[in-house]
C-alpha positions as CSV (number, residue, x, y, z in Angstrom):
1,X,-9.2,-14.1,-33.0
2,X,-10.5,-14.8,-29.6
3,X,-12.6,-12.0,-29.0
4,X,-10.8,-10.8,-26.2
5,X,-7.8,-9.2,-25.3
6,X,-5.2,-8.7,-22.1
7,X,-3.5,-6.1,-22.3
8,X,0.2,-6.1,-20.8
9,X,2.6,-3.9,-19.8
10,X,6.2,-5.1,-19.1
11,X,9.4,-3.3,-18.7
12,X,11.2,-6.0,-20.3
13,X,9.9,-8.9,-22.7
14,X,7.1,-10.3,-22.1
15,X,6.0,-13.8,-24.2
16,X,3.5,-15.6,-21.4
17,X,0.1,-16.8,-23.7
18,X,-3.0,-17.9,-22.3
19,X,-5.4,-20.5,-24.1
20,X,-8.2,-18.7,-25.5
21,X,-7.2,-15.0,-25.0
22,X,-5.3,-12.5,-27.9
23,X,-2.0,-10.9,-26.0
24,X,-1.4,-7.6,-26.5
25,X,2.0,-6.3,-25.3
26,X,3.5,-2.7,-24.6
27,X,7.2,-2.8,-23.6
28,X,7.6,0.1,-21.6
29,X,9.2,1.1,-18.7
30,X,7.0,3.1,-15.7
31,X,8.2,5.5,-14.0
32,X,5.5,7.1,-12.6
33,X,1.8,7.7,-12.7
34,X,1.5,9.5,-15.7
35,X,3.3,7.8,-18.0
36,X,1.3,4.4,-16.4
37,X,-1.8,6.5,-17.4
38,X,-0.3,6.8,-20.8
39,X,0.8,3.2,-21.7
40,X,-2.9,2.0,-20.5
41,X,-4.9,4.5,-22.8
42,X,-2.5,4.3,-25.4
43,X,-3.3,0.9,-24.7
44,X,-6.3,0.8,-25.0
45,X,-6.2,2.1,-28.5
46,X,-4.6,-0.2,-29.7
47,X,-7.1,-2.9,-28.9
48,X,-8.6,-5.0,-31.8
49,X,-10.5,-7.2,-30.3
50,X,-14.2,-6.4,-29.4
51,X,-13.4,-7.1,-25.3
52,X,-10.1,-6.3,-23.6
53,X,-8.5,-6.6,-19.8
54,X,-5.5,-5.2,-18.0
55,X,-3.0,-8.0,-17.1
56,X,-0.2,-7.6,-14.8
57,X,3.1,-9.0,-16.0
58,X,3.6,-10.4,-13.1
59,X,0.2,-11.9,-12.0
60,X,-1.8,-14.8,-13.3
61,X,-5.2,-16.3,-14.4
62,X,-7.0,-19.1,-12.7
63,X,-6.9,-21.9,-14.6
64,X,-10.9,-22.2,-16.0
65,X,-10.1,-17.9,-16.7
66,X,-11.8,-18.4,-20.3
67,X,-15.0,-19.4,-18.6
68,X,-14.6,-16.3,-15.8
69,X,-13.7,-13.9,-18.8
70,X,-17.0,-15.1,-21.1
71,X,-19.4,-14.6,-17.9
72,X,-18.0,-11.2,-18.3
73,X,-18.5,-10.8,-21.7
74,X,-21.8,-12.4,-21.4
75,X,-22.9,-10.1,-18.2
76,X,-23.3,-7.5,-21.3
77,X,-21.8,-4.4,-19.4
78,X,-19.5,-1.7,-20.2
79,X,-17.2,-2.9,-17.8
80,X,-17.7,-6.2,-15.7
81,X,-15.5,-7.4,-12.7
82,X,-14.7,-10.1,-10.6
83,X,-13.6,-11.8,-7.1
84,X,-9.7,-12.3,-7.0
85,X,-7.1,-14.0,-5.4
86,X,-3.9,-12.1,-3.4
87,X,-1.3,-14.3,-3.5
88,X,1.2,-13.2,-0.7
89,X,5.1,-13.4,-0.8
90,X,4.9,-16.6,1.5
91,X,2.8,-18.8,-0.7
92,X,-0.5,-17.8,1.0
93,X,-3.5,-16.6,-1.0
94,X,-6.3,-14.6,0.6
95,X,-9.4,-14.7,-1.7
96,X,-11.5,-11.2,-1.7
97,X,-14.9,-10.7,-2.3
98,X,-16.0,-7.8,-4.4
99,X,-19.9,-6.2,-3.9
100,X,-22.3,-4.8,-7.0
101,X,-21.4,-1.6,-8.4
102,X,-22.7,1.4,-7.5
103,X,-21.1,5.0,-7.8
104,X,-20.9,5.4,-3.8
105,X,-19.4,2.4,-3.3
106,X,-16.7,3.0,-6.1
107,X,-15.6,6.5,-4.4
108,X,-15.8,4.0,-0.5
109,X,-13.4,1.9,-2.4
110,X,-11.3,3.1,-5.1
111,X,-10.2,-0.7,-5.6
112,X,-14.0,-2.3,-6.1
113,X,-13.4,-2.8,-9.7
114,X,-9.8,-3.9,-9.7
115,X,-8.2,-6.9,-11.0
116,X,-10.0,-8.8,-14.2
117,X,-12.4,-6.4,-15.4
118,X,-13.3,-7.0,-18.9
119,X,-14.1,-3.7,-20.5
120,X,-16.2,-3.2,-23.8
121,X,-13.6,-2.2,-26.2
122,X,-15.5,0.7,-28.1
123,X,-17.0,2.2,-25.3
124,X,-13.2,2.4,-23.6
125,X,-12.0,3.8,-26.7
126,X,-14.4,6.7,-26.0
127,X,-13.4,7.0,-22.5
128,X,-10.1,7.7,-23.1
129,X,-10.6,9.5,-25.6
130,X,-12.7,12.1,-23.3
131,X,-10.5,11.6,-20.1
132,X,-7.9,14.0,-18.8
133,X,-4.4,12.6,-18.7
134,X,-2.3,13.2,-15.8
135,X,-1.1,11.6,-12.6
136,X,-4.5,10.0,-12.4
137,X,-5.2,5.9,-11.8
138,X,-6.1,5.0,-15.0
139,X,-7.8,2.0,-14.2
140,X,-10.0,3.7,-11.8
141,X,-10.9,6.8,-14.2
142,X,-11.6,4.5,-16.9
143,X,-13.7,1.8,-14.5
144,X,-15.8,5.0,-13.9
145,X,-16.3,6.2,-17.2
146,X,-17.6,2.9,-18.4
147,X,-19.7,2.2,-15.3
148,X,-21.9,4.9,-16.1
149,X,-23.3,3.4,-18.6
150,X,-23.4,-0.1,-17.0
151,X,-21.3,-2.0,-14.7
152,X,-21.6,-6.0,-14.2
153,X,-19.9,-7.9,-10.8
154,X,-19.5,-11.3,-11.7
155,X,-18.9,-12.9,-8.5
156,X,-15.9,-15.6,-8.9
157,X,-12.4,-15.4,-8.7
158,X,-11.2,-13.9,-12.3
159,X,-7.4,-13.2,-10.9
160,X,-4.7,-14.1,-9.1
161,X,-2.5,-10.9,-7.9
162,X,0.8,-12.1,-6.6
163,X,1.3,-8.9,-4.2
164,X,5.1,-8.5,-3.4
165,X,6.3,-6.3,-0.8
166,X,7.9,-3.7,-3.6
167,X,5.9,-2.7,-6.9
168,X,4.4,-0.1,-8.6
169,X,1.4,-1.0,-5.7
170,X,4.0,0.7,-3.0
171,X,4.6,3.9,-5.1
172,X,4.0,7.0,-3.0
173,X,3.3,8.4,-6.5
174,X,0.0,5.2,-7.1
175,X,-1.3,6.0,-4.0
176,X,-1.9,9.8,-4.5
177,X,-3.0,9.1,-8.1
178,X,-5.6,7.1,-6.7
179,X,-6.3,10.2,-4.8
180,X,-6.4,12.4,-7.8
181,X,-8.6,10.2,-9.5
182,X,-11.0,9.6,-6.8
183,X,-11.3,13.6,-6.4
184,X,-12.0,13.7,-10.4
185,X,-14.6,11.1,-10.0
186,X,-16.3,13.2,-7.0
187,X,-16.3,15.8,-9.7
188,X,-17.4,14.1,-12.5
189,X,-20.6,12.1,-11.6
């Protein structure tokens, strides 16, 4: 067992590996926000490994990601994130640049802890056993649950995001969960 875990959800099969990392995958289809917040904590739960991630079906991991995913690890955090790259329909890849966490800048950008962010598996348990379920973001909700108690930016690309012009991304219904979410956390500090 590697010690760490990406989590997957895929509408259909799903049998992609990647050297170093446990797979753990949830066959669902999404329909909307909800039932994404669903499959991720339900997710979540069903983690065995003492470090997990969310992994896209569709997106990838650079090829040194074992090194980017132990910084994580090692950063010692609740929840610890990193740079990514946005690979674009037309074979173009813009590379973003993420900042230290703090709570303000989380609410300024509900996407500052987004793509690779390795998450202490007992301490997510916990979150998601507390949080409310919903048409809520689930990454963001549970991002800001763990950050509370300590949050790591580990500043090289962890990701690679191939952004398509459809996708769950484009859903009327992800955008106002973010929305949701982002009122929750103004809430909940």
């Amino acid at each position: 067992m590697s010690g760490v875990t990406a989590v997957v959800l895929s509408a259909g099969q799903y049998t992609r590996r990647f050297h170093g990392l446990e797979v753990l995958v949830r066959q669902q289809e999404i329909r909307d926000a909800a039932q994404l917040q669903r499959a991720r904590f339900d997710a979540v739960l069903d983690v065995e490994t003492p470090f997990f991630f969310f992994l896209d079906d569709d997106d990838d991991l650079p090829e040194d990601h074992l090194k980017t995913v132990y910084r994580c690890v090692r950063a010692g955090a609740a929840v610890a994130y990193t740079d990514e790259i946005i690979r674009l329909p037309d074979g173009s890849g813009v590379e973003t640049a993420r900042r230290p966490y703090s709570q303000h800048a989380h609410i300024d950008d509900p996407l500052l802890v987004h793509h690779l962010a390795v998450c202490d598996t007992e301490h997510a348990k916990a979150a998601v056993r507390r949080l409310p379920r919903g048409h809520y973001c689930p990454e963001f909700m549970l991002y800001w649950e763990l950050a509370k108690s300590s949050a790591a930016y580990v500043a090289q690309v962890g990701y690679v995001w191939h952004k398509k012009p459809t996708g769950m991304h484009k859903w009327p219904c992800t955008t106002l969960s973010q929305m949701y979410a982002v009122l929750w956390a103004k809430e909940n500090r």
